[in-house]
C-alpha positions as CSV (number, residue, x, y, z in Angstrom):
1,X,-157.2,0.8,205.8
2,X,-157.9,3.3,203.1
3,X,-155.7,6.3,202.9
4,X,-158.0,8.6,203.6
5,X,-158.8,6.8,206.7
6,X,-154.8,7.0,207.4
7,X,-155.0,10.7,206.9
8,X,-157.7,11.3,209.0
9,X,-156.0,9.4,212.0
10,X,-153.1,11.6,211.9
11,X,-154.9,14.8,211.8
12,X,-156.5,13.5,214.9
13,X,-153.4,13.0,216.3
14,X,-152.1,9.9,215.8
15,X,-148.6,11.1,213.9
16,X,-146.9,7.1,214.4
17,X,-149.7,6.7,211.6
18,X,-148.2,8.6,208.8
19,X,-145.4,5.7,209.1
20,X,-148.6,3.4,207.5
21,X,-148.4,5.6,204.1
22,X,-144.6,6.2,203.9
23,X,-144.1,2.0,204.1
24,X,-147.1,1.9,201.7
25,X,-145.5,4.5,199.2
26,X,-141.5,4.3,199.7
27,X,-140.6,1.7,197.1
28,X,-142.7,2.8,194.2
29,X,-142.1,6.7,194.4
30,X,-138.6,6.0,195.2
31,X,-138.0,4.2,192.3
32,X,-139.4,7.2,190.2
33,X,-137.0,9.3,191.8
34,X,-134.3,7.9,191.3
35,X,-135.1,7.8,187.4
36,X,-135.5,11.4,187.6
37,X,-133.0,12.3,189.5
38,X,-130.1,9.9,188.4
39,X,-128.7,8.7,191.8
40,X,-129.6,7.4,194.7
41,X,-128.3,10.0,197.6
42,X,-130.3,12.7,195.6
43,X,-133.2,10.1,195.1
44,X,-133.5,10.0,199.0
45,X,-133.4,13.6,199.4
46,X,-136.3,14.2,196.9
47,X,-138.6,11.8,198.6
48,X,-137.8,12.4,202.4
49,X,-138.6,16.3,201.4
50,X,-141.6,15.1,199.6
51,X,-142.9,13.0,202.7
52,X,-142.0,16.1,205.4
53,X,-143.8,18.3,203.2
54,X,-146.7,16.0,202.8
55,X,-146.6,15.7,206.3
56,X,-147.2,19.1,207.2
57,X,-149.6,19.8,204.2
58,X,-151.7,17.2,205.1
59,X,-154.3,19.6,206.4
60,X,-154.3,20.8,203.0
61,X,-155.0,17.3,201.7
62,X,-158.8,17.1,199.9
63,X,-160.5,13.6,200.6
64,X,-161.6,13.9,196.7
65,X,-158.4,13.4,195.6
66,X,-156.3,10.5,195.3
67,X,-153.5,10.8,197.9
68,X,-151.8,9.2,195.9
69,X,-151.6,11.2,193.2
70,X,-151.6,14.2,196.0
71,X,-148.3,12.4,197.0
72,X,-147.1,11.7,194.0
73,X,-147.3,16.0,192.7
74,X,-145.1,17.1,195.7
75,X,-142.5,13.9,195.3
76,X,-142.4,15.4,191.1
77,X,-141.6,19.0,192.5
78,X,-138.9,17.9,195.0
79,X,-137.3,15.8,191.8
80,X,-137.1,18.8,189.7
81,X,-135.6,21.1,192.7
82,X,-133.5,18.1,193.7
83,X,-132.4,17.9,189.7
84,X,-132.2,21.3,189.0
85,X,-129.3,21.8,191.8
86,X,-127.7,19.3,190.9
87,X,-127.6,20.1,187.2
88,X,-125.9,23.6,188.7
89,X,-123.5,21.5,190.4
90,X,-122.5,19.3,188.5
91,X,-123.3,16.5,185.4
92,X,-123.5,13.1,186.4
93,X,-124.5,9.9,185.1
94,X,-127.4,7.8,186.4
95,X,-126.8,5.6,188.8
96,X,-129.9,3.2,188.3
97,X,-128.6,0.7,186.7
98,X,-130.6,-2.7,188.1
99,X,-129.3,-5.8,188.1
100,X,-129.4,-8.5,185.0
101,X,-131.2,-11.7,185.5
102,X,-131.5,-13.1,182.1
103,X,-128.9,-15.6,179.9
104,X,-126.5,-12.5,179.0
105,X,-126.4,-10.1,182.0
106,X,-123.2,-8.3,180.2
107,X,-125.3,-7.3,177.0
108,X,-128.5,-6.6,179.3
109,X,-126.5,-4.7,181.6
110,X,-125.0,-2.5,178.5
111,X,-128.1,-2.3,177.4
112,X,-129.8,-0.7,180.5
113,X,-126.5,1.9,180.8
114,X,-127.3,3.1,177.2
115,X,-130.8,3.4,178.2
116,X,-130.0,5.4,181.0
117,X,-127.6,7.3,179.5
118,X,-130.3,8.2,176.2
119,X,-132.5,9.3,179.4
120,X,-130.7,11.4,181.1
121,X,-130.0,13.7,177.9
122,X,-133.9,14.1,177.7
123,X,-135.8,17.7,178.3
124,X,-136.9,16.9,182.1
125,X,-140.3,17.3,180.9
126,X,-139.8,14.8,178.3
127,X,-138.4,12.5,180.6
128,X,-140.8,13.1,183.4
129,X,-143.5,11.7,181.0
130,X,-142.0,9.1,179.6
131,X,-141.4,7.5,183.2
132,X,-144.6,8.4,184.3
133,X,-146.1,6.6,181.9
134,X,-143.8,3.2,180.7
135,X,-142.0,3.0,184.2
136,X,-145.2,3.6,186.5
137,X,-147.3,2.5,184.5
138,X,-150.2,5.7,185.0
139,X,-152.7,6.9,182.2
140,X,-152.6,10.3,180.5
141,X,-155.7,11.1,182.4
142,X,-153.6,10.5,185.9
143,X,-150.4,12.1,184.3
144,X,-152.4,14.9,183.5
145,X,-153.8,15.3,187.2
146,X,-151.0,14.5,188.7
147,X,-148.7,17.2,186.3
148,X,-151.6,19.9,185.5
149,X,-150.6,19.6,181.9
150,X,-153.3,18.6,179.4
151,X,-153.2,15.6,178.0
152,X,-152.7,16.2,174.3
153,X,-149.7,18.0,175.8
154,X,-148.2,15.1,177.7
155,X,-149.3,12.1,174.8
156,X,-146.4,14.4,172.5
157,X,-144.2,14.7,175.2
158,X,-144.3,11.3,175.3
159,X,-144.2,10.5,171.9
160,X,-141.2,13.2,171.1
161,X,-139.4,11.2,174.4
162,X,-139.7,8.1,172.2
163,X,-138.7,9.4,169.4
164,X,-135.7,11.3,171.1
165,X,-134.6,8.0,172.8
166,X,-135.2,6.2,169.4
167,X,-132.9,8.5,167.8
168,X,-130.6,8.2,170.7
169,X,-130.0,4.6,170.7
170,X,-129.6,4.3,167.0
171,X,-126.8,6.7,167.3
172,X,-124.8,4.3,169.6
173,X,-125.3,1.2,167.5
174,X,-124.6,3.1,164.2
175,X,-121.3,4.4,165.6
């Protein structure tokens, strides 16, 4: 079932079928949220805010678009709110380190903490773009719906990300 088709069953009344679009969205947007936001209680809260306000929006919701990409702009907004309080509260490191699977989990596990660590000390805009584009794999053109920003603005956002991280990691293994 498409989710437009979804959408249109729960504006005619059928609210159980809003569960059909959280199950088919949770992992993926999840997993953006937590690289934004850097841990997984905070994670949570960004994208059970950005489902509740999807919810009630979703009279608001144009066929024409992708809900996807519909979803995907309000779950970006509750990541920066979600990040922005936190920043006033406190600093913390990322918690979303994954798990190694290959020969030398020690050196792939460092290598994933520095990675996360040269994120989190990105511009949230830079960082934003970065994982919307090498973590979820989307084009420019879909970044640039999905963000409103042009795309010449996001391809140096990305690239300055790149070269930020670059930069970033050469510092810890030139110490």
């Amino acid at each position: 079932m498409t989710d437009a088709a979804v959408v249109r069953r729960v504006l005619e009344g059928d609210i159980e079928a809003f569960a059909i679009l959280v199950d088919r969205y949770y992992d993926r947007y999840a997993r953006y949220a937590m690289h934004m936001v850097g841990n997984r209680e905070d994670a949570e809260e960004a994208l059970q805010d950005a489902f509740l306000r999807a919810y009630r929006s979703l009279a608001r919701y144009e066929e024409r678009e992708r809900f996807a990409a519909w979803l995907f702009r309000i779950l970006m907004n509750q990541c920066r709110t979600v990040a922005a309080r936190t920043r006033r509260r406190e600093t913390r490191t990322p918690e979303w380190v994954a798990e190694a699977t290959e020969e030398h989990p020690a050196e792939r596990r460092a290598l994933r903490e520095e990675l996360e660590h040269a994120l989190a000390q990105l511009r949230p805009e830079q960082r934003e773009a970065v994982l919307l584009k090498y973590t979820e794999d989307f084009s420019y053109e879909e970044m640039a719906m999905i963000t409103g920003t042009g795309v010449s603005a996001l391809k140096m956002r990305v690239k300055r990300a790149c070269d930020r991280l670059r930069e970033l990691l050469m510092e810890v293994h030139c110490v």
